[in-house]
N, CA, C and O atoms as a GROMACS GRO file, in nm:
protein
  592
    1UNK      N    1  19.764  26.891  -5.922
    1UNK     CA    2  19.676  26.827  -5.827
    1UNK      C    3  19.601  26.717  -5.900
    1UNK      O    4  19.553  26.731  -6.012
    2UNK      N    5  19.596  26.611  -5.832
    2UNK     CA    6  19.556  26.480  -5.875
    2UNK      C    7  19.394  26.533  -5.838
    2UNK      O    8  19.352  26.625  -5.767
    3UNK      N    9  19.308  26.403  -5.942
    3UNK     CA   10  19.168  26.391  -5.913
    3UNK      C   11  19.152  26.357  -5.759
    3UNK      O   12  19.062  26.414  -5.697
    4UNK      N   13  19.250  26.254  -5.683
    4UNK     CA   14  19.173  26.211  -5.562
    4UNK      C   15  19.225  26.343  -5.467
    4UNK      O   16  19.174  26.349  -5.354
    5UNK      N   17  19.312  26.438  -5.502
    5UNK     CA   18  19.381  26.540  -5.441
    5UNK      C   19  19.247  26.660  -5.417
    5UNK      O   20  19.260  26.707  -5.304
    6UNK      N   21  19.154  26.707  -5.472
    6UNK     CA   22  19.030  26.775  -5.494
    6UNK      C   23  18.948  26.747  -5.348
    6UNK      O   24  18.903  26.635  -5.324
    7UNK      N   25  18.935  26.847  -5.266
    7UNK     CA   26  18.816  26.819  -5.148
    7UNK      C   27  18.712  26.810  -5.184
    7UNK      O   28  18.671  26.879  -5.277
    8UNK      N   29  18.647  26.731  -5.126
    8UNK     CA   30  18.496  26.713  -5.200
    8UNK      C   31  18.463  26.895  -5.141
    8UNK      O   32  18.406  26.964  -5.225
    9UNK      N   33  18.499  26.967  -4.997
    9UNK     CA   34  18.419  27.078  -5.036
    9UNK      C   35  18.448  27.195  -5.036
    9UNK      O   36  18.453  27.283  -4.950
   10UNK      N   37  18.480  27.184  -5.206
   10UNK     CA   38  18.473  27.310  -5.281
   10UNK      C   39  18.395  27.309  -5.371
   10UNK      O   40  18.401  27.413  -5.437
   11UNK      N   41  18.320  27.233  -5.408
   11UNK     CA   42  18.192  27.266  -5.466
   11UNK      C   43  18.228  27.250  -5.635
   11UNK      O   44  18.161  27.302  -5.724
   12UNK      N   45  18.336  27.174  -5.656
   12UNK     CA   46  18.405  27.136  -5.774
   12UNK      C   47  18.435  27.013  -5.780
   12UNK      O   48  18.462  26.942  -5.683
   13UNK      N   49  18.431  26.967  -5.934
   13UNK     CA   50  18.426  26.806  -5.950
   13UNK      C   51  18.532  26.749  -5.965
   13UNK      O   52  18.628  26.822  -5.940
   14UNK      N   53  18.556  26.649  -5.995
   14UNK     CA   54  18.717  26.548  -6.012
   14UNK      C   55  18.800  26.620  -6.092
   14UNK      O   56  18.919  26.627  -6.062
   15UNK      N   57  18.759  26.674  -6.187
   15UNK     CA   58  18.851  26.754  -6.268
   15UNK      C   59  18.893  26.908  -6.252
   15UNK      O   60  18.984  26.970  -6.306
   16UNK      N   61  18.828  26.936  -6.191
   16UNK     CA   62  18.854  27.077  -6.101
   16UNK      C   63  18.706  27.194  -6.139
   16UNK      O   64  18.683  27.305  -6.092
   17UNK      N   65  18.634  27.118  -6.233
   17UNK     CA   66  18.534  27.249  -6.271
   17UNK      C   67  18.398  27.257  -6.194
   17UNK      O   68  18.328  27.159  -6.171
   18UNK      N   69  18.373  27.367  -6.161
   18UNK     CA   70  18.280  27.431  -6.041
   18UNK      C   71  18.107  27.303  -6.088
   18UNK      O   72  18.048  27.260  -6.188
   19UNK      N   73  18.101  27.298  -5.973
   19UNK     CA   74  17.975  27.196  -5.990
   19UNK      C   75  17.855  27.284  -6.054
   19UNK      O   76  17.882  27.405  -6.060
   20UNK      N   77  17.748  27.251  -6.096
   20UNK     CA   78  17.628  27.317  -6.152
   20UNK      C   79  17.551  27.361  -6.007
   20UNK      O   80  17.506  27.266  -5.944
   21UNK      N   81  17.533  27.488  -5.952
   21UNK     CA   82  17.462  27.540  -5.856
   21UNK      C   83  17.611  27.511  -5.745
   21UNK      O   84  17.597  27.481  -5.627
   22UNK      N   85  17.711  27.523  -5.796
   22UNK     CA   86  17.811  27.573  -5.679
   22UNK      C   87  17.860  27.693  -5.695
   22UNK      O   88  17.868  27.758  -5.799
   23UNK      N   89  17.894  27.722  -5.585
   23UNK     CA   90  17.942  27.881  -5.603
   23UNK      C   91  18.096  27.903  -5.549
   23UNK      O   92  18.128  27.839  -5.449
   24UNK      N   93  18.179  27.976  -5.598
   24UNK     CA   94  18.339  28.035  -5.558
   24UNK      C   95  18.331  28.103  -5.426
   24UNK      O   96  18.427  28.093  -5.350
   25UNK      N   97  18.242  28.160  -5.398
   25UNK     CA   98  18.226  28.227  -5.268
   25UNK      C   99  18.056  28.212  -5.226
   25UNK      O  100  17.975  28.298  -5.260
   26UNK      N  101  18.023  28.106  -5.158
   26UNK     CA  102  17.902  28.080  -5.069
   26UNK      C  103  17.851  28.180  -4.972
   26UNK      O  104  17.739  28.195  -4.924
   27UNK      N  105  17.993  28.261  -4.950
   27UNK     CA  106  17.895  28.352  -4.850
   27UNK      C  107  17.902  28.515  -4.882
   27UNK      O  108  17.893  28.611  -4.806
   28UNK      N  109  17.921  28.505  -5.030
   28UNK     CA  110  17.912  28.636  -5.112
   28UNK      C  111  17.758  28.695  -5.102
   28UNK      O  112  17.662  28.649  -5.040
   29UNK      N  113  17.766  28.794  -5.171
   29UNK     CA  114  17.637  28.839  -5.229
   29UNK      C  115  17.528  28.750  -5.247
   29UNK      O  116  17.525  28.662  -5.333
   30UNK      N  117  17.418  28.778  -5.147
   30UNK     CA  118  17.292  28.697  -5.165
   30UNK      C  119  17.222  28.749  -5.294
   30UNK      O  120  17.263  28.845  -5.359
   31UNK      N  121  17.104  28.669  -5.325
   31UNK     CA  122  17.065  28.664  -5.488
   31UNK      C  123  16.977  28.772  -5.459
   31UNK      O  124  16.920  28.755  -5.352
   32UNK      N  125  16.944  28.885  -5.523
   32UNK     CA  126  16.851  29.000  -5.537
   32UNK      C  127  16.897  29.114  -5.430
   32UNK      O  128  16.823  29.183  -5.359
   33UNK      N  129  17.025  29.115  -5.435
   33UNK     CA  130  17.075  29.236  -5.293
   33UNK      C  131  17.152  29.346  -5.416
   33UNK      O  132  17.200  29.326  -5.527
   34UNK      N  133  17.133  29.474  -5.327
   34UNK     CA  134  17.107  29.564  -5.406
   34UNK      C  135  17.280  29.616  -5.356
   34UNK      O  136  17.334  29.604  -5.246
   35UNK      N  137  17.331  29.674  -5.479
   35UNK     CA  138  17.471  29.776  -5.466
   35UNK      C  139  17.422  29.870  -5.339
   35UNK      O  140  17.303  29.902  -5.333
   36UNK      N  141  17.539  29.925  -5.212
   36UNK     CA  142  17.479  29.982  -5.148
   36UNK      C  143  17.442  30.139  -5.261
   36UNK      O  144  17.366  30.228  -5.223
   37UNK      N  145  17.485  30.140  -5.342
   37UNK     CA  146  17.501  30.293  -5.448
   37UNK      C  147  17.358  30.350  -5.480
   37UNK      O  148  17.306  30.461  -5.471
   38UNK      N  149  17.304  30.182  -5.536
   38UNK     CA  150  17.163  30.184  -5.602
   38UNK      C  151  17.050  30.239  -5.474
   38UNK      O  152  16.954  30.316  -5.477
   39UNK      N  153  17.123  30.148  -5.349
   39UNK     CA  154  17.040  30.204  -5.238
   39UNK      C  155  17.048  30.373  -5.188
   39UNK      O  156  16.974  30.439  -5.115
   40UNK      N  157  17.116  30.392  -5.230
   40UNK     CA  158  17.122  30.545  -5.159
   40UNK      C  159  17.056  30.632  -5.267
   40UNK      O  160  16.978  30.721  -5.238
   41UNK      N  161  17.110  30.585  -5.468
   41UNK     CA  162  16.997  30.686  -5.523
   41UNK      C  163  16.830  30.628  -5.488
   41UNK      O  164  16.742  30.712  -5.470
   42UNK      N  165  16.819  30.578  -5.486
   42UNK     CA  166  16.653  30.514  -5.449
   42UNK      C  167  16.625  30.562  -5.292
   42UNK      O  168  16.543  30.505  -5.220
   43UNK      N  169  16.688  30.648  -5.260
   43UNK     CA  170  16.638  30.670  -5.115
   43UNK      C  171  16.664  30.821  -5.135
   43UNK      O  172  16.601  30.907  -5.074
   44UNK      N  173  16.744  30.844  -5.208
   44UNK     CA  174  16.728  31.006  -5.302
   44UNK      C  175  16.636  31.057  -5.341
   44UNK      O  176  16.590  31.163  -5.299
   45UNK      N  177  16.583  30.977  -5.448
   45UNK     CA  178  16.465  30.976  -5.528
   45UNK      C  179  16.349  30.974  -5.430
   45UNK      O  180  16.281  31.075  -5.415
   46UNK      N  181  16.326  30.872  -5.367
   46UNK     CA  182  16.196  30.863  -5.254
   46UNK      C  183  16.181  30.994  -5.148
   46UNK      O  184  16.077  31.036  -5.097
   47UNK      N  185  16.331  31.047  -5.129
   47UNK     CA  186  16.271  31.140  -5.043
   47UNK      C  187  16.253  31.287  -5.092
   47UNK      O  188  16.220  31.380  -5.018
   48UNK      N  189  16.278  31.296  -5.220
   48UNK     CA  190  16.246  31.434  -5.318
   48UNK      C  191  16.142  31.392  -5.480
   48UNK      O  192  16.124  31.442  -5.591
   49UNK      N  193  16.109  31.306  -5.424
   49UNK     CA  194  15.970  31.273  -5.560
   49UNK      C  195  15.889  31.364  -5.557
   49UNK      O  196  15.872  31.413  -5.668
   50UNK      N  197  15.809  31.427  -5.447
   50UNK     CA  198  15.727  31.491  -5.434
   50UNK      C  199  15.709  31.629  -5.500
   50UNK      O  200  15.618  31.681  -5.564
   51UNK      N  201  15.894  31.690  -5.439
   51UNK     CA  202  15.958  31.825  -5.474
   51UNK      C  203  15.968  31.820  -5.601
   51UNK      O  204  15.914  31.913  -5.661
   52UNK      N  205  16.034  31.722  -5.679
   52UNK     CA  206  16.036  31.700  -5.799
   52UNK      C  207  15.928  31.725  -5.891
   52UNK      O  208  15.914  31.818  -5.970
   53UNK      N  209  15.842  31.609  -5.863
   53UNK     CA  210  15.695  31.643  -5.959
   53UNK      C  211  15.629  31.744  -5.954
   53UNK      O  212  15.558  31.779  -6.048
   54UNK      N  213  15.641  31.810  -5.843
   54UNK     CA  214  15.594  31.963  -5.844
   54UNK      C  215  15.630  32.093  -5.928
   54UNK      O  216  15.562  32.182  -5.979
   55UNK      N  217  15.782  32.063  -5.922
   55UNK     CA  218  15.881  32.127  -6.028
   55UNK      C  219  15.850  32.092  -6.174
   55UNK      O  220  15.820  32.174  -6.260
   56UNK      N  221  15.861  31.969  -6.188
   56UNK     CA  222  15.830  31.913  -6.337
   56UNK      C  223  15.664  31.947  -6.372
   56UNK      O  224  15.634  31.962  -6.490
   57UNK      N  225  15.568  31.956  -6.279
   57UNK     CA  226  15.450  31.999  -6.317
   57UNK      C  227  15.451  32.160  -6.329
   57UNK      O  228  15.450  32.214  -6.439
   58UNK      N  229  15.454  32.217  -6.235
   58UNK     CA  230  15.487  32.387  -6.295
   58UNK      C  231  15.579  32.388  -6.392
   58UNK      O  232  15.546  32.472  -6.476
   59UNK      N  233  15.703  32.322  -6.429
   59UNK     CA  234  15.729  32.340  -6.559
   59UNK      C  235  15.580  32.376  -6.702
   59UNK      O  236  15.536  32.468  -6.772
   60UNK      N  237  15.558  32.224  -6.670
   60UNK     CA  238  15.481  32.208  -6.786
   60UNK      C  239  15.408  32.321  -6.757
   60UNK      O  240  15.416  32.401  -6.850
   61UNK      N  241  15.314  32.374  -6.632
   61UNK     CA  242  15.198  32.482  -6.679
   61UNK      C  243  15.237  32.611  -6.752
   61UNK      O  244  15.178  32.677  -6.838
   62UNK      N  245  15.400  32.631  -6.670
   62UNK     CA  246  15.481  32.759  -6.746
   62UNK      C  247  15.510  32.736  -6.897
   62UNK      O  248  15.565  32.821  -6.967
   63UNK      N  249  15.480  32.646  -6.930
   63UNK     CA  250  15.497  32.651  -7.086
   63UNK      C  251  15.592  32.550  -7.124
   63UNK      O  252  15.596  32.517  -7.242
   64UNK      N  253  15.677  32.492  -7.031
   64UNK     CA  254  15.812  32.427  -7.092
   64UNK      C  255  15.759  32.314  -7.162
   64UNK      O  256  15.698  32.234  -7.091
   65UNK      N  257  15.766  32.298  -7.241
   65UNK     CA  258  15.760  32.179  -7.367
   65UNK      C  259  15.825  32.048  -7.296
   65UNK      O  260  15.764  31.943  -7.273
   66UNK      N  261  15.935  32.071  -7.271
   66UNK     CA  262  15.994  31.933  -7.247
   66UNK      C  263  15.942  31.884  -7.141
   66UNK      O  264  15.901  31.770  -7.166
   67UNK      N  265  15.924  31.918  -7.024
   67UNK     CA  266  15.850  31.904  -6.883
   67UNK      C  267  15.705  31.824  -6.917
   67UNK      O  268  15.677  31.711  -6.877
   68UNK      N  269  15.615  31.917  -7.005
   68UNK     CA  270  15.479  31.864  -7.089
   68UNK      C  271  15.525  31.736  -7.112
   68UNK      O  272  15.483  31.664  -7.021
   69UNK      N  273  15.591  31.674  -7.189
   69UNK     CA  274  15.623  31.584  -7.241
   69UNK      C  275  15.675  31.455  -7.189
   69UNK      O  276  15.672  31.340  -7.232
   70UNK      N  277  15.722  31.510  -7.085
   70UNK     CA  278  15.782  31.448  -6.940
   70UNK      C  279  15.697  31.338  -6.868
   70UNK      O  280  15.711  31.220  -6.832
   71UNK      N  281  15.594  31.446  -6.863
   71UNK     CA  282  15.458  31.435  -6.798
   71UNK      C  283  15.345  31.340  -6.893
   71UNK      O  284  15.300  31.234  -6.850
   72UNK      N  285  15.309  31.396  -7.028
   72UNK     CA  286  15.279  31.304  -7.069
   72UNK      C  287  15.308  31.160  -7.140
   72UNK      O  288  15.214  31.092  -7.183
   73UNK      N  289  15.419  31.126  -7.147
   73UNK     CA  290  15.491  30.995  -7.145
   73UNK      C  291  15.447  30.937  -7.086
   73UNK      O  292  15.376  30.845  -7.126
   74UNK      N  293  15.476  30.975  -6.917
   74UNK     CA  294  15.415  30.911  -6.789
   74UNK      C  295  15.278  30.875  -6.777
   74UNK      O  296  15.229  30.764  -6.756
   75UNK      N  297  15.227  30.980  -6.792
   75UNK     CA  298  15.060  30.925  -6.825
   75UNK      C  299  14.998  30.875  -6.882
   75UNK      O  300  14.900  30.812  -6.841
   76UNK      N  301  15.041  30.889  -7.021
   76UNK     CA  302  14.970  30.842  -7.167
   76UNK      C  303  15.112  30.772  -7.244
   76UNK      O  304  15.179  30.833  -7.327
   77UNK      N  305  15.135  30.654  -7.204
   77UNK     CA  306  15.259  30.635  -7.261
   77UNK      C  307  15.225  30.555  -7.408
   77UNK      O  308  15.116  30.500  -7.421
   78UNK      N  309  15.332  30.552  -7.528
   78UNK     CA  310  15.300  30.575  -7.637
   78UNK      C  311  15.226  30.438  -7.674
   78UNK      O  312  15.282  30.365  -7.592
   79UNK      N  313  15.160  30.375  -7.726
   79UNK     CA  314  15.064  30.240  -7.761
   79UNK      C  315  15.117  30.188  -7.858
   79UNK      O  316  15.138  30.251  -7.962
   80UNK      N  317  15.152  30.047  -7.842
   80UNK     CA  318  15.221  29.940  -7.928
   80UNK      C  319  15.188  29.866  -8.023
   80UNK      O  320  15.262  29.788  -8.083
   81UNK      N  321  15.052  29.890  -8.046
   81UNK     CA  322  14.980  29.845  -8.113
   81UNK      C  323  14.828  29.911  -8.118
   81UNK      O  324  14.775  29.989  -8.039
   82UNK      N  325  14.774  29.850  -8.241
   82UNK     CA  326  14.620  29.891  -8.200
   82UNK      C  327  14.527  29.819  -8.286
   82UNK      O  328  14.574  29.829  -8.400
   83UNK      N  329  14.424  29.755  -8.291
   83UNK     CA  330  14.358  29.687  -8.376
   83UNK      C  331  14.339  29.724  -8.516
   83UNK      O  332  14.339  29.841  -8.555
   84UNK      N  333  14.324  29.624  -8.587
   84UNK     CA  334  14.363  29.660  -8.730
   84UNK      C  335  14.202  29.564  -8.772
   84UNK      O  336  14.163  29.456  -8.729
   85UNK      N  337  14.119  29.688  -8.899
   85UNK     CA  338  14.002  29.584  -8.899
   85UNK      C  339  14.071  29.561  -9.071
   85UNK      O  340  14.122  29.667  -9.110
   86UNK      N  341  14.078  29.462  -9.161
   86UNK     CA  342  14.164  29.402  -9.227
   86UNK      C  343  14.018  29.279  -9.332
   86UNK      O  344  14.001  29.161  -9.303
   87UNK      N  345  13.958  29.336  -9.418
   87UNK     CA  346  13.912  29.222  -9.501
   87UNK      C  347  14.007  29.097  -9.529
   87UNK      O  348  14.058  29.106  -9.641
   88UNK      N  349  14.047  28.975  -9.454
   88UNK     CA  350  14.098  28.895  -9.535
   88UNK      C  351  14.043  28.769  -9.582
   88UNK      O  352  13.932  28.743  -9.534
   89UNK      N  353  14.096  28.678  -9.669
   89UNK     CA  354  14.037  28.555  -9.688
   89UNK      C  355  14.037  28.435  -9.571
   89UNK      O  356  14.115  28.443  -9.476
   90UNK      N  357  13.975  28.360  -9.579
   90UNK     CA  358  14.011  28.244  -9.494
   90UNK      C  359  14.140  28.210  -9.538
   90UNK      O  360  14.170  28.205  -9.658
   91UNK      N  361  14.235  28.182  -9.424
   91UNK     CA  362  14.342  28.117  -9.451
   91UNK      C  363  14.379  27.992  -9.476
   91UNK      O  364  14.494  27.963  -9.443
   92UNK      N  365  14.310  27.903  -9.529
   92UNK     CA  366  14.324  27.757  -9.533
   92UNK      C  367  14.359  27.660  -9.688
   92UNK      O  368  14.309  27.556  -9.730
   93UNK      N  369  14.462  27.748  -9.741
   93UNK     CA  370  14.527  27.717  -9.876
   93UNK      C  371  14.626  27.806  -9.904
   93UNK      O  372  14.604  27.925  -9.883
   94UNK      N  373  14.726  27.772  -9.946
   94UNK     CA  374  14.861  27.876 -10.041
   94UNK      C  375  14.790  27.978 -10.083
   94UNK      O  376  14.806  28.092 -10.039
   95UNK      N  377  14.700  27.942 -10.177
   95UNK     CA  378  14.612  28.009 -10.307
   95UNK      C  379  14.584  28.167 -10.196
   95UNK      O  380  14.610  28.284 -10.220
   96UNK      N  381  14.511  28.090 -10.054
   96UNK     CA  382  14.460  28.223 -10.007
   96UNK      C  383  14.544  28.284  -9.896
   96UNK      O  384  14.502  28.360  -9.808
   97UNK      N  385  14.671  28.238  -9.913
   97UNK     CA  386  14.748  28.311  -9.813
   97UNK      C  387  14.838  28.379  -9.911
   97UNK      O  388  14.942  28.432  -9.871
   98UNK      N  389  14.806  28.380 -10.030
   98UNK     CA  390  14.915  28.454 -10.134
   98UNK      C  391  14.784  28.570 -10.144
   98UNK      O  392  14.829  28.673 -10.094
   99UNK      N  393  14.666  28.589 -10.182
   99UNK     CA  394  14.548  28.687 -10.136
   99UNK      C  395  14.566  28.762 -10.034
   99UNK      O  396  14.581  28.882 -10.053
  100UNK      N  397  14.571  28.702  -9.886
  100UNK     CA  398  14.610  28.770  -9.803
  100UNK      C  399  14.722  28.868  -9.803
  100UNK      O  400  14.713  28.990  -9.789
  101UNK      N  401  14.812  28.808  -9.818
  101UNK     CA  402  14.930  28.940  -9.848
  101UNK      C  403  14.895  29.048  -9.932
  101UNK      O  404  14.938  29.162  -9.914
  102UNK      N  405  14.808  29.014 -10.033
  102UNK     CA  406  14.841  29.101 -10.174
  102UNK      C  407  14.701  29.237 -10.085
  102UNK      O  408  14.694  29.359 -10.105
  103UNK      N  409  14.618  29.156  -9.998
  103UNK     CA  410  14.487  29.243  -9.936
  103UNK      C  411  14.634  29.314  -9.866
  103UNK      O  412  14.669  29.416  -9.924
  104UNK      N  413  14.687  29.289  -9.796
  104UNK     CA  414  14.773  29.360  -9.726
  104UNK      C  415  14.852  29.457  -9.749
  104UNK      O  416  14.856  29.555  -9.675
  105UNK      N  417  14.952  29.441  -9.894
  105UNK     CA  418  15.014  29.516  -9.979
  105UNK      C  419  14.927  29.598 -10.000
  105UNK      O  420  14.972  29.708  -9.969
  106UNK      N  421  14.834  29.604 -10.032
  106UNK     CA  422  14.717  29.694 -10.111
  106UNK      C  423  14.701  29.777  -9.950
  106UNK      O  424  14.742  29.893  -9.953
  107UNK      N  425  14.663  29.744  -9.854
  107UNK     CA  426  14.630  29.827  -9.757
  107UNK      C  427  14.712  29.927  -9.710
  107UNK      O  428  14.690  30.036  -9.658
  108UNK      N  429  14.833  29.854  -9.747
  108UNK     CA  430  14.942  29.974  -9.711
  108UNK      C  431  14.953  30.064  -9.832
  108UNK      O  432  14.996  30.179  -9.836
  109UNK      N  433  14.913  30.002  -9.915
  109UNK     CA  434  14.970  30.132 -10.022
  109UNK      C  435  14.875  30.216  -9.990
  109UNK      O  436  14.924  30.326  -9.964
  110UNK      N  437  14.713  30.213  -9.976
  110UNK     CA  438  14.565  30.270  -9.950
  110UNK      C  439  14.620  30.378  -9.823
  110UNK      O  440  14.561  30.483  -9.800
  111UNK      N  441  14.725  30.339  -9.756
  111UNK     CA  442  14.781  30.425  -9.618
  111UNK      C  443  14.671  30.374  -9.493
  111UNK      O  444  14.657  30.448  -9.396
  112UNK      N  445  14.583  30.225  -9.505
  112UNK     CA  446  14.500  30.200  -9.438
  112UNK      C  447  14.591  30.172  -9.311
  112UNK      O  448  14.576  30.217  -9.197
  113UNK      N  449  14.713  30.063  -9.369
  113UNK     CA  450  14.771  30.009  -9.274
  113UNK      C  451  14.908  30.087  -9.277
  113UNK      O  452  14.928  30.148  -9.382
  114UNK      N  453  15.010  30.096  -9.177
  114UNK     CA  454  15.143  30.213  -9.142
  114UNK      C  455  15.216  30.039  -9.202
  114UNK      O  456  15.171  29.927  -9.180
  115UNK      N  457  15.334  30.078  -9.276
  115UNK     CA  458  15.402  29.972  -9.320
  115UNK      C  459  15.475  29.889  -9.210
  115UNK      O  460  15.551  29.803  -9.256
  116UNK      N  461  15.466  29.899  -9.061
  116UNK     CA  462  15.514  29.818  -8.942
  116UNK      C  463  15.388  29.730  -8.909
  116UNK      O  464  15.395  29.617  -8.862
  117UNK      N  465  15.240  29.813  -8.949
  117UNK     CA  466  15.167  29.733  -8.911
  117UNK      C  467  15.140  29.632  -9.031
  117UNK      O  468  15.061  29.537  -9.029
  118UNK      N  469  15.199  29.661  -9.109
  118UNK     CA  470  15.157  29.577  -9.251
  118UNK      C  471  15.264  29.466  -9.292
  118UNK      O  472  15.253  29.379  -9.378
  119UNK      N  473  15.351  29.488  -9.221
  119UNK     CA  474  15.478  29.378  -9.151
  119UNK      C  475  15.483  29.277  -9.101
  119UNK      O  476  15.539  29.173  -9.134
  120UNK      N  477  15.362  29.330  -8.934
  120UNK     CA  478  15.293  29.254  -8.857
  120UNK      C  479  15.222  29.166  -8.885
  120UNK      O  480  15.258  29.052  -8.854
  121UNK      N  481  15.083  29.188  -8.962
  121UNK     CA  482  14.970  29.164  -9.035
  121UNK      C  483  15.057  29.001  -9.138
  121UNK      O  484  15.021  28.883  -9.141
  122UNK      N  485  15.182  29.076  -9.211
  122UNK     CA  486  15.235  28.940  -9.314
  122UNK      C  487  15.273  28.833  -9.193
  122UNK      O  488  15.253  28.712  -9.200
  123UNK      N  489  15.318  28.890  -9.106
  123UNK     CA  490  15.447  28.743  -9.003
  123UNK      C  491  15.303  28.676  -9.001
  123UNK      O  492  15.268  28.583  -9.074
  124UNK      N  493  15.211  28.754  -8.887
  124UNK     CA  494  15.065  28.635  -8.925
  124UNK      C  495  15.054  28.544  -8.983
  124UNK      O  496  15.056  28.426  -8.947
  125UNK      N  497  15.034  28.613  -9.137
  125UNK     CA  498  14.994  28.550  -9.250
  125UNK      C  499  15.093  28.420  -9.255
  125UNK      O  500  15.051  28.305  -9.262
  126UNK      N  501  15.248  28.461  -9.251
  126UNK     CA  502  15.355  28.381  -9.298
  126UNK      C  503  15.326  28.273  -9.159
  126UNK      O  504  15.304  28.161  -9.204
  127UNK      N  505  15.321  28.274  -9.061
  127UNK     CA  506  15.256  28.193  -8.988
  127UNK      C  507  15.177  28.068  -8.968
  127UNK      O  508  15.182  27.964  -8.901
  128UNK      N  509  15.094  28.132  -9.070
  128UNK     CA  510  14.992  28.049  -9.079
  128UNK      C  511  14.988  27.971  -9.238
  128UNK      O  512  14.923  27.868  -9.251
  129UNK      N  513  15.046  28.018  -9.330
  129UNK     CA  514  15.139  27.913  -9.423
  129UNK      C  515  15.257  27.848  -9.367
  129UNK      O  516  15.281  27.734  -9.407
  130UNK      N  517  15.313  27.887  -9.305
  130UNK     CA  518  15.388  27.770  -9.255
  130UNK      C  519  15.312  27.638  -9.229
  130UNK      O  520  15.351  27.533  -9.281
  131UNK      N  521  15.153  27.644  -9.110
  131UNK     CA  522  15.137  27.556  -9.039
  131UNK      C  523  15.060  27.493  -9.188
  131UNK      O  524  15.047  27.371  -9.193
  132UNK      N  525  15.020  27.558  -9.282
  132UNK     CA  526  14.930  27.514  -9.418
  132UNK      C  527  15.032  27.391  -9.445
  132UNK      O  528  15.018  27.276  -9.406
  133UNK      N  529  15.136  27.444  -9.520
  133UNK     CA  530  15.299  27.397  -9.545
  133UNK      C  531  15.309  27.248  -9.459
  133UNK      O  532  15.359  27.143  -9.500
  134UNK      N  533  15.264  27.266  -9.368
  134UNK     CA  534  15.288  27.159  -9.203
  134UNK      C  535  15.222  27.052  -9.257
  134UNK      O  536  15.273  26.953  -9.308
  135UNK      N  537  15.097  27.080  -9.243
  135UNK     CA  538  14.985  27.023  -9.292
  135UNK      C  539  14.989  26.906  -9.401
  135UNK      O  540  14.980  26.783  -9.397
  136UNK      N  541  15.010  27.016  -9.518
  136UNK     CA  542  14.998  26.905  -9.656
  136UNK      C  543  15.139  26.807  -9.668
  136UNK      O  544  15.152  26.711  -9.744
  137UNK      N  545  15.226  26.854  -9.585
  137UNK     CA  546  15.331  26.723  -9.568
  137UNK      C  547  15.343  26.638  -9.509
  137UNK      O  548  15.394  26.529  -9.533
  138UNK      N  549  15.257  26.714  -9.346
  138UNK     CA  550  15.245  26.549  -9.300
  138UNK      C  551  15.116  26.469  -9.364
  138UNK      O  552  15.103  26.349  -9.341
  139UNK      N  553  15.034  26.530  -9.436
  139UNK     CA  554  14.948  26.421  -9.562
  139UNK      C  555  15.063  26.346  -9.631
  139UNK      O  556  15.082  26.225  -9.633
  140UNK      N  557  15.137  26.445  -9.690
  140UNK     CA  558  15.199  26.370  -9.837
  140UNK      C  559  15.245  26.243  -9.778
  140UNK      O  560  15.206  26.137  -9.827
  141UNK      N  561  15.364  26.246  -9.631
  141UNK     CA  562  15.403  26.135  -9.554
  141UNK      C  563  15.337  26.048  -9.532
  141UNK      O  564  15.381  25.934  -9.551
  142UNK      N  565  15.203  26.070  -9.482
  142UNK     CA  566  15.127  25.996  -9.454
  142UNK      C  567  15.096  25.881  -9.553
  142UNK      O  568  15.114  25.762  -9.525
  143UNK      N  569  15.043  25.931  -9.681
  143UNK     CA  570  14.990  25.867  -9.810
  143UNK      C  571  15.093  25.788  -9.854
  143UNK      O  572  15.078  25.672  -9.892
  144UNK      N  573  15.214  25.858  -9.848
  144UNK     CA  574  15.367  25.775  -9.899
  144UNK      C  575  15.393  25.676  -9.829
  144UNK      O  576  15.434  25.582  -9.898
  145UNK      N  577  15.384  25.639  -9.652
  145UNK     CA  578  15.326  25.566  -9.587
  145UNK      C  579  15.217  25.430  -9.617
  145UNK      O  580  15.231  25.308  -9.632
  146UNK      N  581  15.141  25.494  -9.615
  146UNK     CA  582  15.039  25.389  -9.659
  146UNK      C  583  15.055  25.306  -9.812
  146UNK      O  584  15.006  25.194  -9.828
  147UNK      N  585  15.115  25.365  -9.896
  147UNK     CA  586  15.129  25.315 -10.004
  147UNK      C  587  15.269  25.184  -9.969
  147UNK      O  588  15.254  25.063  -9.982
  148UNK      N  589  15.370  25.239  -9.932
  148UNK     CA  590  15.505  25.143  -9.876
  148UNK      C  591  15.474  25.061  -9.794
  148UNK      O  592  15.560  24.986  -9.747
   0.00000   0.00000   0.00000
């Protein structure tokens, strides 16, 4: 099939490839429509939630561990973080972002900080030498600049 052979509507260009926001089937599946499958467990679920949590709560009072656990997930789910109070230096030189780490290293070894949070705490740090890093080069450019 030649380029002028192509209908303009199929939603494809001179060379045969699908236009950007065309579709192979226009009157397929609308955008956010659900498998009828998904619809029927979600209408499962909605109409025995009640029975359920009741079950899963007398679990837990009878003792079952896993049920407990079930339960508190749901409620108290586990925390991703948590503030860290952290002596560090001002960050505004190499000199004191190589300090910073070493306050950091030291905190973890102290068991102040959990070594994920002391991970965290460096990307910061490394962060913010980068933008140090940023900094004194676009000076150096600058000066090299002005001198040329």
């Amino acid at each position: 099939m030649t380029d002028s052979e192509v209908p303009e509507t199929t939603g494809r260009d001179h060379a045969g490839r699908w236009q950007p926001g065309g579709s192979g089937n226009p009157a397929g599946r609308p955008r956010g429509a659900r498998h009828e499958a998904l619809l029927a467990l979600d209408a499962i679920g909605a109409d025995n939630a009640y029975e359920v949590m009741r079950a899963v709560v007398g679990a837990a009072r009878a003792g079952d561990m896993r049920a407990a656990e079930i339960l508190l997930s749901r409620l108290w789910p586990q925390r991703k973080g948590r503030p860290v109070a952290l002596d560090l230096p001002a960050l505004n030189t190499a000199a004191d972002v190589s300090a910073a780490l070493a306050a950091t290293a030291a905190a973890m070894a102290e068991g102040t900080l959990s070594p994920e949070e002391a991970g965290a705490v460096a990307a910061v740090i490394e962060a913010q030498r980068r933008a140090i890093e940023t900094l004194n080069l676009e000076a150096r450019i600058a000066a090299l600049e002005a001198q040329g």
